[in-house]
MIDOSE-1310 file (N, C-alpha, C; in nm, 2 decimals, decimal comma, always signed):
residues 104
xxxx	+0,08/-0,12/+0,00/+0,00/+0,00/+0,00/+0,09/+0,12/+0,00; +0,05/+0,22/-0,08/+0,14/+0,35/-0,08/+0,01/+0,45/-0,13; +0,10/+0,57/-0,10/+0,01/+0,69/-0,07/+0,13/+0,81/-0,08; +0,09/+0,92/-0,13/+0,17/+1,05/-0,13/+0,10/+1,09/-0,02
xxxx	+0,22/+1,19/+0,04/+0,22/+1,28/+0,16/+0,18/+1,42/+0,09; +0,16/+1,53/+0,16/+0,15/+1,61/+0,10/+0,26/+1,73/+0,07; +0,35/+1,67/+0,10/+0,52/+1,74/+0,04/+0,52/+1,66/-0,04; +0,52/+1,74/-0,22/+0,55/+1,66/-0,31/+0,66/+1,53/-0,37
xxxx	+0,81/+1,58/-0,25/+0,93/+1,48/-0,25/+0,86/+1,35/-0,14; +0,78/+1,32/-0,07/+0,80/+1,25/+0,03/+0,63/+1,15/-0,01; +0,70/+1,03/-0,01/+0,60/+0,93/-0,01/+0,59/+0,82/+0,09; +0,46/+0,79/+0,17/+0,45/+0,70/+0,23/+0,40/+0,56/+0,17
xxxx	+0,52/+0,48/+0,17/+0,47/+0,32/+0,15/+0,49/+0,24/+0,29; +0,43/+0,10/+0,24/+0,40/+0,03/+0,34/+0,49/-0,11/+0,30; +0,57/-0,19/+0,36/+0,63/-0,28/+0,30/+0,62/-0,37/+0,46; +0,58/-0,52/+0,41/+0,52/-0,57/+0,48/+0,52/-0,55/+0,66
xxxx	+0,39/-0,47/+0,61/+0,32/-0,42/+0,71/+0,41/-0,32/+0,82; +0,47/-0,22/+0,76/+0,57/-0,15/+0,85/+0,55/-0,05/+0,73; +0,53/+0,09/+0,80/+0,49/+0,24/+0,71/+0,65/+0,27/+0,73; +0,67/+0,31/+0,55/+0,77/+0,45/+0,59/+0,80/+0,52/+0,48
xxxx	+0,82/+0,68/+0,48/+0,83/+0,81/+0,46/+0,96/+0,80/+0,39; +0,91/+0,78/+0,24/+1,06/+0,80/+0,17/+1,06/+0,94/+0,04; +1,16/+0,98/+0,06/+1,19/+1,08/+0,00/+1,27/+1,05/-0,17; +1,17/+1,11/-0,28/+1,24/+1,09/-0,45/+1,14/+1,21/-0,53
xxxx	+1,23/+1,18/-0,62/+1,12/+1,30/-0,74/+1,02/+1,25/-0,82; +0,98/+1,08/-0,79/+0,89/+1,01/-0,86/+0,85/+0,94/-0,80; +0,77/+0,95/-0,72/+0,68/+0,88/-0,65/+0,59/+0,72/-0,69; +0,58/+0,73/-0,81/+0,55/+0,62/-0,88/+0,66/+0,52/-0,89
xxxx	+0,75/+0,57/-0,91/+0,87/+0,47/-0,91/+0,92/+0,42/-0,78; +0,86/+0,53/-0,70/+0,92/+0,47/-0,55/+0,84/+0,34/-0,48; +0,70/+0,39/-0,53/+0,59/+0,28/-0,52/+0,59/+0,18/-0,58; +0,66/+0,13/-0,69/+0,72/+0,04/-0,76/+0,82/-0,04/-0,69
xxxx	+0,92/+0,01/-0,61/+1,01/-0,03/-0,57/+0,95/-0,08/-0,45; +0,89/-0,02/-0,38/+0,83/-0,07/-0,25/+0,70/-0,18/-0,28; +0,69/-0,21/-0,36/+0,56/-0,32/-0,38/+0,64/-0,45/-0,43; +0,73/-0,40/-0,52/+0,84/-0,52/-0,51/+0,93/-0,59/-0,37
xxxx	+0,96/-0,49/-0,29/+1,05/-0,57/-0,23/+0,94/-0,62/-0,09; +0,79/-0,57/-0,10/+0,69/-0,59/-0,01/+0,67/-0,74/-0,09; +0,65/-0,79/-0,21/+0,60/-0,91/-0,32/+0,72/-0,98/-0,21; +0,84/-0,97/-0,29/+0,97/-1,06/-0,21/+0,96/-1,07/-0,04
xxxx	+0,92/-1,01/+0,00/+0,96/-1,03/+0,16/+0,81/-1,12/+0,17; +0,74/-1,11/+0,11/+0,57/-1,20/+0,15/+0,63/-1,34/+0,08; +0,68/-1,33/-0,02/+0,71/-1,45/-0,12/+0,79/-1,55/-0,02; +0,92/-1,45/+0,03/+1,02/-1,52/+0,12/+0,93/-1,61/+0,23
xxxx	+0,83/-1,50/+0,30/+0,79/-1,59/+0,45/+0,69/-1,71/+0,41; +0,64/-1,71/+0,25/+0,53/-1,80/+0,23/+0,66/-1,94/+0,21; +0,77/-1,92/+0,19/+0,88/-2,01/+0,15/+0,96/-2,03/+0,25; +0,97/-2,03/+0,38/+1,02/-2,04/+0,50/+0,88/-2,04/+0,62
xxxx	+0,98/-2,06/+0,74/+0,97/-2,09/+0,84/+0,95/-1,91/+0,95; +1,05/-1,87/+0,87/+1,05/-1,72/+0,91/+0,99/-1,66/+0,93; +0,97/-1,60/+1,07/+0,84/-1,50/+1,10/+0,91/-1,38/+1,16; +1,02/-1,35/+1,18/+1,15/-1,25/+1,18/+1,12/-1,17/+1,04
xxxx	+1,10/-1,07/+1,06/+1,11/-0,94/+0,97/+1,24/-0,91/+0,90; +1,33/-0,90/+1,02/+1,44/-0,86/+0,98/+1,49/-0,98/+0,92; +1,49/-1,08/+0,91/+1,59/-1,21/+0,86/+1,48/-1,21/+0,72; +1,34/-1,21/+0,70/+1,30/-1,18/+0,63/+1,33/-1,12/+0,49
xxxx	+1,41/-0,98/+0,51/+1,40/-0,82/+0,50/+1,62/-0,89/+0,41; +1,66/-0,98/+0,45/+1,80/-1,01/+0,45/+1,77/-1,11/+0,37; +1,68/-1,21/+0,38/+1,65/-1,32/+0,32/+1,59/-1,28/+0,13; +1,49/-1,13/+0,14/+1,43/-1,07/+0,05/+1,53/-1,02/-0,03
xxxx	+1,65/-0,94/+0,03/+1,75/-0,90/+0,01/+1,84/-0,98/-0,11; +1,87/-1,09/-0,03/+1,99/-1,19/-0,09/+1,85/-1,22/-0,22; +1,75/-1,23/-0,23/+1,71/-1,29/-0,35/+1,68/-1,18/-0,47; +1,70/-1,09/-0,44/+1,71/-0,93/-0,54/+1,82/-0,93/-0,57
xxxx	+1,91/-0,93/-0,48/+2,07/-0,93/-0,53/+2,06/-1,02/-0,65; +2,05/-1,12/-0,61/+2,08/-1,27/-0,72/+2,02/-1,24/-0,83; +1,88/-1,17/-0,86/+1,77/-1,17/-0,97/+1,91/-1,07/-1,03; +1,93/-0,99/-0,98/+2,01/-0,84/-1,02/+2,17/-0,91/-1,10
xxxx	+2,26/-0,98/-1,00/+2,36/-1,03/-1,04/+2,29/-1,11/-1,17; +2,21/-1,21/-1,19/+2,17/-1,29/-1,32/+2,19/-1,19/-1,44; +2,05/-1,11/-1,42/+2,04/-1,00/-1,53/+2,17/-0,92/-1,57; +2,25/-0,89/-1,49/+2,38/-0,81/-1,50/+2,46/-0,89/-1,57
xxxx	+2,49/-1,00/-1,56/+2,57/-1,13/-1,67/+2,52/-1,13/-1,83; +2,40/-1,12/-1,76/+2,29/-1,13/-1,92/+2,36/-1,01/-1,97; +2,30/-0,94/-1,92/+2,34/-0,77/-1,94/+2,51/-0,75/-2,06; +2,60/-0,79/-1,95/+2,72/-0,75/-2,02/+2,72/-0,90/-2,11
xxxx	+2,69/-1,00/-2,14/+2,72/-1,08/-2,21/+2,67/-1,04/-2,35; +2,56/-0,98/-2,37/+2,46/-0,92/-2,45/+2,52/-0,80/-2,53; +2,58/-0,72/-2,43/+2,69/-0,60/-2,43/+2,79/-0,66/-2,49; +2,87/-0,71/-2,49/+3,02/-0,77/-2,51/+2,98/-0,87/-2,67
xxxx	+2,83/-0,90/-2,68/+2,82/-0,98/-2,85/+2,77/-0,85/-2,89; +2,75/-0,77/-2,84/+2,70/-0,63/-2,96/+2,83/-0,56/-3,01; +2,93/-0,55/-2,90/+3,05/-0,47/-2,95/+3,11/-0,52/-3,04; +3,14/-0,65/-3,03/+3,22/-0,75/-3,12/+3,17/-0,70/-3,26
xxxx	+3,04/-0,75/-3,24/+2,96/-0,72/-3,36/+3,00/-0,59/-3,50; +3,02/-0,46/-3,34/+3,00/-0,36/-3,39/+3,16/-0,37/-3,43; +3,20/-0,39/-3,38/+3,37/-0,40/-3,42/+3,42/-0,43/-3,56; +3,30/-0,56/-3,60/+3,36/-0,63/-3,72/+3,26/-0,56/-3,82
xxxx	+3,17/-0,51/-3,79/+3,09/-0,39/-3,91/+3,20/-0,29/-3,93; +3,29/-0,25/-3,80/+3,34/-0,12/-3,84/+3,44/-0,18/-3,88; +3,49/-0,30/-3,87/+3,62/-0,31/-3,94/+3,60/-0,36/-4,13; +3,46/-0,37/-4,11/+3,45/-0,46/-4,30/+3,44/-0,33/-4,37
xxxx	+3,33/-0,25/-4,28/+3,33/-0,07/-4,39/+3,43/-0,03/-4,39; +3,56/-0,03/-4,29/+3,68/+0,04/-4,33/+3,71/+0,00/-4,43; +3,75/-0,15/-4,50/+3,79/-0,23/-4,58/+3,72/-0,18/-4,72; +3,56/-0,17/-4,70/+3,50/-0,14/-4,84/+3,51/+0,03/-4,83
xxxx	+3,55/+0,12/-4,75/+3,59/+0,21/-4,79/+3,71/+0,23/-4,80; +3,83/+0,15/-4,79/+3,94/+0,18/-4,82/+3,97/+0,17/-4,95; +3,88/+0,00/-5,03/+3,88/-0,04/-5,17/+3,84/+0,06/-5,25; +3,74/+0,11/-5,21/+3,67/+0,26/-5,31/+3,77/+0,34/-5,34
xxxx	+3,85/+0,37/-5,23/+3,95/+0,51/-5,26/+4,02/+0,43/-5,34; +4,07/+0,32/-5,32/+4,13/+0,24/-5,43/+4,12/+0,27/-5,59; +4,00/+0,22/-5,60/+3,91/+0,18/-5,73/+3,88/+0,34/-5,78; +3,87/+0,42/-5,71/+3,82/+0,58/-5,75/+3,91/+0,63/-5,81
């Protein structure tokens, strides 16, 4: 649950079941961020034993990390076949533009 305050920088969300007053320039995004890590800490305790908040809140933690570290692999792996890529486009146009000046 979230809700704007009436200072435009400061939003109240709720993450499982604990209010708090955070401060950004997009409130929507902050609500975003707070409904996700509220999804993960509810997901966590439906998948454990855990009724500790805080081990909870550490347990929610370590599993964002991980989603984060995955995507970030993807990320630069995805990054690193684009450059290649772009590398051997710029290296074949040099070639057909060097033949031109050739042939010209």
């Amino acid at each position: 649950m979230a809700k704007q305050n009436g200072n435009a920088n400061s939003v109240r969300v709720e993450i499982y079941d604990q209010v708090y007053n955070l401060r950004g320039t997009d409130p929507d995004y902050i609500f975003k961020l707070a409904d996700y890590v509220d999804s993960k800490m509810r997901t966590v305790a439906e998948q454990t034993s855990t009724v500790d908040s805080l081990r909870l809140a550490v347990l929610a933690a370590l599993n964002i990390a991980d989603e984060y570290q995955v995507l970030k692999r993807r990320y630069e792996a995805v990054a690193g076949e684009f450059n290649r890529r772009a590398n051997d486009l710029s290296g074949a146009l040099d070639e057909v533009l060097k033949d031109g000046r050739r042939a010209g």
